[in-house]
C-alpha positions in Angstrom: 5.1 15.6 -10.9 2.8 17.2 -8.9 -0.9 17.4 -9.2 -3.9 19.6 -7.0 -7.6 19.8 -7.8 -10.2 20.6 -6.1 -13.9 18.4 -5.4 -17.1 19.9 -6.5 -20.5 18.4 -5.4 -23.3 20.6 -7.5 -22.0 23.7 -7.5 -19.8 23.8 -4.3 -16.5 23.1 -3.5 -16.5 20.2 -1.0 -12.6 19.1 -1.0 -9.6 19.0 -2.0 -6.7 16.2 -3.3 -3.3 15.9 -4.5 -0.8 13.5 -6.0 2.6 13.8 -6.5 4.6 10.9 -8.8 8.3 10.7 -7.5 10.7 8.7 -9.7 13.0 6.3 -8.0 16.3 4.2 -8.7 13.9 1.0 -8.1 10.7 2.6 -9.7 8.4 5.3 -8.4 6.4 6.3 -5.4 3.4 7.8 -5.5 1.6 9.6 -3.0 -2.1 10.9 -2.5 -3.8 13.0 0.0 -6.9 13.9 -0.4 -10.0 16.0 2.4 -13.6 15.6 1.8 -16.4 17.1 3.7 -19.3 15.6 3.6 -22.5 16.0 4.9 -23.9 12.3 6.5 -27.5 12.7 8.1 -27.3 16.3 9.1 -23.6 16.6 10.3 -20.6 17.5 8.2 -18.0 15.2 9.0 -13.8 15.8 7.3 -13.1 12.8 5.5 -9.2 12.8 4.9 -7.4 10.1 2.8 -3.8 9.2 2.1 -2.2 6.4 -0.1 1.7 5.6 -0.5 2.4 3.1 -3.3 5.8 2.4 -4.3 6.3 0.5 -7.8 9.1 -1.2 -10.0 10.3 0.9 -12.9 7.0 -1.2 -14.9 4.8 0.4 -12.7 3.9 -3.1 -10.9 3.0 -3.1 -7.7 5.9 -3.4 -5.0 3.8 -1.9 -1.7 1.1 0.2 -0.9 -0.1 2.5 2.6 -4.2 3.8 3.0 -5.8 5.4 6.1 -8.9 7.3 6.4 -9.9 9.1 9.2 -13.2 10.9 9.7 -14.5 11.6 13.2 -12.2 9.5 15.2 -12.8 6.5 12.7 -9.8 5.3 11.0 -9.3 3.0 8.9 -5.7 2.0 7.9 -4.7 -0.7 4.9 -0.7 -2.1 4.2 0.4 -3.9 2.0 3.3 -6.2 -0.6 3.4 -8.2 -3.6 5.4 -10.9 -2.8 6.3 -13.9 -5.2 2.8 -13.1 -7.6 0.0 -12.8 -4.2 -0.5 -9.7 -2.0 0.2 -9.5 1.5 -1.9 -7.2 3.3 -2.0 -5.8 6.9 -5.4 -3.9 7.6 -6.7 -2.0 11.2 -10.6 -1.3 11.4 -12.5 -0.9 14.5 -9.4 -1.5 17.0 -9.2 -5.1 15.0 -5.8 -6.0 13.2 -6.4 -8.7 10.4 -3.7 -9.8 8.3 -3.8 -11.6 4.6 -1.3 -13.5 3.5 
């Protein structure tokens, strides 16, 4: 299944985003893009997102993927249910932190 729509702020178009819903032999993956732009103080800056999640055939969580980048800021996010807690990876600033 694939899905497209596009972002309205008042009465402009501002972005776009997409999903598409894949069915698996162990569940499902789904993946989302999406662009923004957006004006911060004056400047337009592109916002552009993208999540990966792969499930069980219950649609419970098995692992995710998320960056965002805008202007040569990115911000990435990984993660895995393990065993009933989340085990995540995430990269801000040139800073790794991982949560276990």
């Amino acid at each position: 299944m694939d899905e497209w729509w596009g972002i309205y702020y008042r009465e402009g178009k501002i972005g776009h985003a997409a999903q598409k819903i894949t069915p698996r032999a162990d569940g499902y993956l789904v993946e989302g893009r999406s662009v923004l732009r957006l004006n911060l103080l004056g400047t337009t800056q592109t916002v552009k997102t993208s999540l990966d999640i792969v499930t069980a055939p219950d649609w419970t969580l098995k692992q995710f993927a998320f960056a965002l980048n805008s202007n040569g800021v990115r911000f990435n996010a990984r993660g895995k249910a393990l065993a009933g807690r989340l085990q995540m990876e995430l990269d801000s600033g040139g800073h790794q932190t991982k949560i276990d």
